[in-house]
KELO-268212 format. One record per residue (C-alpha): residue number from 0; x, y, z. Coordinates in Angstrom, 2 decimals, decimal comma, padded with zeros to 5 digits. Layout:
R/pos/X/Y/Z
R/NUM/X/Y/Z
...
This chain:
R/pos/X/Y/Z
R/0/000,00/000,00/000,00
R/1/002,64/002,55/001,08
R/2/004,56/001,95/-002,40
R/3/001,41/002,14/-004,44
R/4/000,63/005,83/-002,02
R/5/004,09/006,93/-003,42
R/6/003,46/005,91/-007,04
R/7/000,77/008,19/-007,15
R/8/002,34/011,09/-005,06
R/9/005,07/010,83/-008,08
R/10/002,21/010,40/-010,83
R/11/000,86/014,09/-009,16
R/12/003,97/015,66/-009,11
R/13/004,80/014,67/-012,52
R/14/001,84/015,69/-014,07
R/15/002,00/018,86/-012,09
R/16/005,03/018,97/-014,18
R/17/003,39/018,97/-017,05
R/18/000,39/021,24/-016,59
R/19/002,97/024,01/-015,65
R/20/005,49/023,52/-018,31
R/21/002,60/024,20/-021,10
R/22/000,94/026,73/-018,89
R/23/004,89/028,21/-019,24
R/24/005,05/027,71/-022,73
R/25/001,94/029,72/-023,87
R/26/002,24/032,05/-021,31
R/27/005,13/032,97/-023,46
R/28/003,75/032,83/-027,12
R/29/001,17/034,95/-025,78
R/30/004,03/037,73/-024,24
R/31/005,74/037,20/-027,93
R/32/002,87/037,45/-029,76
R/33/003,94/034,01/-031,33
R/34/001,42/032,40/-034,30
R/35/001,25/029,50/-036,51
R/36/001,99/030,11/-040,73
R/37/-002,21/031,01/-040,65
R/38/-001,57/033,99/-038,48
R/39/-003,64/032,40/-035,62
R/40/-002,16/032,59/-031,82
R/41/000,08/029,76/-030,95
R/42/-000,39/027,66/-027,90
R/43/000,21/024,31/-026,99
R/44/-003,31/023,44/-027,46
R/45/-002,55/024,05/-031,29
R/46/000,30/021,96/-030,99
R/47/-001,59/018,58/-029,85
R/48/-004,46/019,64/-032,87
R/49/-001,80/019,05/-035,07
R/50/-000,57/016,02/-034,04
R/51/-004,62/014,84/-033,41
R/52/-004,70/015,41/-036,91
R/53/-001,78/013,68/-038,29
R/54/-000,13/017,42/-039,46
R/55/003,16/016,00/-039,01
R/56/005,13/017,16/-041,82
R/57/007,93/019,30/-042,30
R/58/006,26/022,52/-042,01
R/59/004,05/021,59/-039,27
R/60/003,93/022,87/-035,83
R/61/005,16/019,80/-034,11
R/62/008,38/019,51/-036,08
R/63/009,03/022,85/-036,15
R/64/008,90/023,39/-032,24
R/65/010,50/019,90/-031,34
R/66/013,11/021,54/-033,04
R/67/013,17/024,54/-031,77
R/68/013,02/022,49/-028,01
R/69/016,54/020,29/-029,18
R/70/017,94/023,42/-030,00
R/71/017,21/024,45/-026,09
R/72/017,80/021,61/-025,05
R/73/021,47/021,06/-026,63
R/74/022,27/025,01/-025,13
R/75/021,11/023,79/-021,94
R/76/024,04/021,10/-022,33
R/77/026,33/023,14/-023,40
R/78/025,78/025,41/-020,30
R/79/025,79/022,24/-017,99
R/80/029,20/021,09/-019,42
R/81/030,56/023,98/-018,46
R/82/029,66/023,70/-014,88
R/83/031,64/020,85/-014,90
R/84/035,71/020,43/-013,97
R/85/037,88/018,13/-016,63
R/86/041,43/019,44/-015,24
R/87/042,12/016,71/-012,86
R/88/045,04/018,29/-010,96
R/89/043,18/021,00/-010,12
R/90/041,52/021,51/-006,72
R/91/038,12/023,09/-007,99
R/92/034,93/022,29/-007,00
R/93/031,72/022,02/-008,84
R/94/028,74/023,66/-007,83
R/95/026,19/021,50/-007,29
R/96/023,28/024,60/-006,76
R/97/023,67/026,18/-010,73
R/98/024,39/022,23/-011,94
R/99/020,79/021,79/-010,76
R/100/019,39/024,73/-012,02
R/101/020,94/023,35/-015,03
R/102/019,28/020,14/-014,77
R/103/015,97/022,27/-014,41
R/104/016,41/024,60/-017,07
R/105/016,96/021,10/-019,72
R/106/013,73/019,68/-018,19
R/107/012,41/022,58/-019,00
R/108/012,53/022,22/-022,59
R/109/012,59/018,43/-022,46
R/110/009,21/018,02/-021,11
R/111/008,00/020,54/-023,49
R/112/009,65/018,45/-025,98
R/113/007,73/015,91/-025,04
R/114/004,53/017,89/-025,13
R/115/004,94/018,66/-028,58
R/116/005,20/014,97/-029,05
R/117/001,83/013,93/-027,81
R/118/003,22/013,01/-024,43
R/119/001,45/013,10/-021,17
R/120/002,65/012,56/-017,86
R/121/000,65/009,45/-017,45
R/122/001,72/008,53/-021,23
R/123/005,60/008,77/-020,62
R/124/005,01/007,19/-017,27
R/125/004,19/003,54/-018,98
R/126/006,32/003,83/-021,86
R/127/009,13/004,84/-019,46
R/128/008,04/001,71/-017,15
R/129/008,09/-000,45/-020,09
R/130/011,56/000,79/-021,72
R/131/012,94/000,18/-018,34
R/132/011,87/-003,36/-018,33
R/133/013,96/-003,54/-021,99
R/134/016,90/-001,97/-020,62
R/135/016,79/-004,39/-017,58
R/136/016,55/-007,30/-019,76
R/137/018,83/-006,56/-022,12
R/138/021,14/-006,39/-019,29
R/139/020,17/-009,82/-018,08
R/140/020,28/-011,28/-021,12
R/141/024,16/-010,32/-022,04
R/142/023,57/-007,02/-023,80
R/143/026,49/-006,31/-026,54
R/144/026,13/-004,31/-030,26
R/145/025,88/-007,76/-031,78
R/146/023,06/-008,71/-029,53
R/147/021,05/-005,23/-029,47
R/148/017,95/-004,83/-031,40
R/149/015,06/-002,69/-031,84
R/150/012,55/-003,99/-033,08
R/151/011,08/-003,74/-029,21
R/152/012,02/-000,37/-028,54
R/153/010,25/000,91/-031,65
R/154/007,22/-001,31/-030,96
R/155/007,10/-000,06/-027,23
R/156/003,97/-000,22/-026,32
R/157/002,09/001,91/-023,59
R/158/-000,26/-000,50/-022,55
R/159/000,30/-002,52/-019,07
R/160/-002,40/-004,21/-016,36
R/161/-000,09/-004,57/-013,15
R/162/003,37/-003,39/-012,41
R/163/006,38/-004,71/-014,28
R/164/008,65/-005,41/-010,90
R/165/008,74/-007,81/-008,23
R/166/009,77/-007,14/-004,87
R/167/012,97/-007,02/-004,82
R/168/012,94/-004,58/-008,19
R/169/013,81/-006,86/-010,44
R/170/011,98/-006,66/-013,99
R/171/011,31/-009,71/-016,21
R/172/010,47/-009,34/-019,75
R/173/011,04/-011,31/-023,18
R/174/012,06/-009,88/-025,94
R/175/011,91/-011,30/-029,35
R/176/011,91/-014,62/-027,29
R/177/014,87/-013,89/-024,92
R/178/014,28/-013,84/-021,43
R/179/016,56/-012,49/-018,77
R/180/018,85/-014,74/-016,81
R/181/018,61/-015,70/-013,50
R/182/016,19/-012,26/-012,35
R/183/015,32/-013,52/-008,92
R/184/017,15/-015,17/-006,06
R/185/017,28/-019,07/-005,63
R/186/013,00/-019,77/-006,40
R/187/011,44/-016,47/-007,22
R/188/008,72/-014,85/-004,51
R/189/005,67/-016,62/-002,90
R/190/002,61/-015,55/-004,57
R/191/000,74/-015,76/-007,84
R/192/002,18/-015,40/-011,44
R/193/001,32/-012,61/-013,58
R/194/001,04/-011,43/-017,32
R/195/001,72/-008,02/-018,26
R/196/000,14/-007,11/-021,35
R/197/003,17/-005,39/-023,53
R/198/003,70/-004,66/-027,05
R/199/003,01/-007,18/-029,79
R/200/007,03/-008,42/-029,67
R/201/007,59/-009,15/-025,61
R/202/005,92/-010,80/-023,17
R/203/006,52/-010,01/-019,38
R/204/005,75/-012,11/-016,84
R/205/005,74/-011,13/-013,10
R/206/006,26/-013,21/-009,78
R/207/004,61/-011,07/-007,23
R/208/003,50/-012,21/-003,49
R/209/-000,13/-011,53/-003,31
């Protein structure tokens, strides 16, 4: 219970996240008077019409402003890089308080990225959940560039019924019919088995006590 309280604590926060970074965003195209190629008023609303709509071409408001946020976002590095040392015989020390403000400023324009993308909060919460669960078991499974593939990272689907970790953390997933090796301890936990529903190409499978 108390882990599924903070799950949704963290769901709030991040889609408080959200709701202010495109509150932030058209606050400003309103303060720069910014409009589409039809003259109209820009805001983020106008944005997600587009993509509703399949306007997705070169032209189109969501290309043009993920653009514009990779630009931002690759300034933002820039700036962050330079908070950090590199001479090693020096006795410098980084500053942790603008490296976060930093960090911010990139999540700034990252989640606004992702807004211009058709993401919500609750949207990149189960695709991240479920690209985690790749990562993990490509790990598991002896991960190398002649091993990589993928076909399940561009099939990653959104779609899951139950949590995709057991109690220890550990994630189990198949992909392309490879499953992780040795995820659990000696026998895995007491309890019932599980399916996760995933995309068309895995098939996860969780041991959770009930």
């Amino acid at each position: 219970m108390a882990n599924s309280t903070r799950d949704s604590e963290s769901q709030d926060m991040l889609q408080s996240i959200f709701a202010m970074q495109a509150d932030l965003n058209d606050y400003i195209f309103r303060k720069n008077d910014l409009r589409d190629k039809d003259g109209k008023s820009l805001d983020m609303q106008a944005i997600a019409d587009h993509i509703e709509r399949g306007r997705l071409s070169v032209n189109d408001l969501p290309n043009q402003w993920l653009g514009r946020y990779a630009r931002a976002m690759e300034e933002e590095l820039e700036e962050l890089k330079d908070e950090l040392l590199w001479k090693w015989w020096s006795k410098d020390e980084i500053d942790l308080q603008n490296i976060r403000v930093e960090l911010v400023d990139l999540l700034h324009f990252l989640v606004s990225a992702m807004l211009c993308a058709g993401l919500t909060a609750d949207k990149l919460h189960d695709i991240y959940r479920h690209k985690h669960a790749i990562n993990v078991a490509r790990q598991d499974s002896g991960y190398s560039q002649d091993t990589k593939t993928e076909t399940d990272t561009k099939r990653t689907s959104a779609s899951f019924d139950h949590d995709v970790a057991d109690g220890w953390g550990h994630v189990v997933l198949s992909i392309d019919g490879v499953m992780p090796i040795n995820p659990w301890p000696s026998h895995p936990p007491s309890g019932g088995r599980r399916t996760i529903r995933g995309s068309s190409c895995c098939n996860a499978v969780l041991f959770a006590s009930c």
